[in-house]
N, C-alpha and C positions, 0 to 999 in steps of 0.2 A: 504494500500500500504506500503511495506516494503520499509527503508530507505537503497539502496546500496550505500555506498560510491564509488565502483569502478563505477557503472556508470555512476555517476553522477560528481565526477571529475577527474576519473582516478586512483584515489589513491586505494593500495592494499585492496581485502579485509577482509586484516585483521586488521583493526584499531580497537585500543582497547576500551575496552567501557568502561564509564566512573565508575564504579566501579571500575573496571582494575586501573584506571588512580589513582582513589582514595586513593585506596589500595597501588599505588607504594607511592604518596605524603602524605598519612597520617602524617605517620613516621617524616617524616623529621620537622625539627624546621625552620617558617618562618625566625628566623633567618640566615640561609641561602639563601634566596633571597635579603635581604637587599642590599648586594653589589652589584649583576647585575644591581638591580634598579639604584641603585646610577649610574653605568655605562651608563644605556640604558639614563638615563636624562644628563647623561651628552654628552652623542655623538648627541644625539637629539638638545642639546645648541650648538655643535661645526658644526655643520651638518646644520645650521637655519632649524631644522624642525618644532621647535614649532612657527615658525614665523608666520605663516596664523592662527594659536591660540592664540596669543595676542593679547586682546581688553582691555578696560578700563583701560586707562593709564598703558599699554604695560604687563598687568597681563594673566595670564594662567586659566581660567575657568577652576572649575575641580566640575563634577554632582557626589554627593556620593549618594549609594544607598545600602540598610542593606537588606540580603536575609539570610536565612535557609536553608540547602540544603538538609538536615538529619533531622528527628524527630522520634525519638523512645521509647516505652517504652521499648520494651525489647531486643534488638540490639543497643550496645553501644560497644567503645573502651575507649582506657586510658586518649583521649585528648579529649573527648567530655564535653561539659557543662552539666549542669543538671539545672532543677527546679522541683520545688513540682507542682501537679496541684493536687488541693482536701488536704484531711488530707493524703492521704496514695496512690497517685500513684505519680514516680518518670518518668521525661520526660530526655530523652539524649538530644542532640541536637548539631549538627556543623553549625556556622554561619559564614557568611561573610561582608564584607565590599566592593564593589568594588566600583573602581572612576574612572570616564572617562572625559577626557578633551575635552570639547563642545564649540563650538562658531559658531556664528548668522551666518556668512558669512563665508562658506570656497572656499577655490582654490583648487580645483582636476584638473590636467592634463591642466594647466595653464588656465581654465574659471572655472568664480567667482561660482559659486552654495548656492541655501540657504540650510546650515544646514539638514538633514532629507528629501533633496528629492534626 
């Protein structure tokens, strides 16, 4: 079964696919996202959004988890990592980092829910 976006939520269907997507973000230097972030945590504190995510002594849980998303030996760009695997084949690789703020008990749509259901 083929995945349609417009069916399934309306959205045109031309959303771009994650190559697409890739290919526009390669380029760019994380250091350009640094500030939004800074922003989006900050309107998050002015906003009490992170309120229902503070547990243990009024802290923000935050799950890190390490992915790959690219591995190649011969399909690489300029900002790819490398390592050796053997004496003599060379591996590309784009990895990431993502973190997500979790906690045991949350409030959706003002009743309590645990986490994950």
């Amino acid at each position: 079964m083929r995945f349609a976006p417009r069916c399934a939520f309306g959205a045109p269907s031309s959303v771009p696919s994650d190559n697409h997507v890739r290919a526009l973000l390669d380029p760019a230097s994380p250091d350009h996202f640094h500030p939004v972030f800074a922003e989006v945590v900050a309107e998050l504190e002015r906003s009490d959004g992170l309120k229902d995510f503070r547990q243990l002594g009024d802290h923000v849980l935050i799950a890190l988890d390490g992915t790959e998303y690219h591995v190649s030996s011969k399909v690489r760009c300029r900002h790819c990592s490398t390592r050796k695997r053997g004496q003599d084949k060379t591996e590309h690789f784009h990895a990431m980092l993502a973190a997500t703020m979790v906690a045991p008990i949350h409030r959706a749509a003002g009743r309590p829910r645990q986490a994950g259901l």
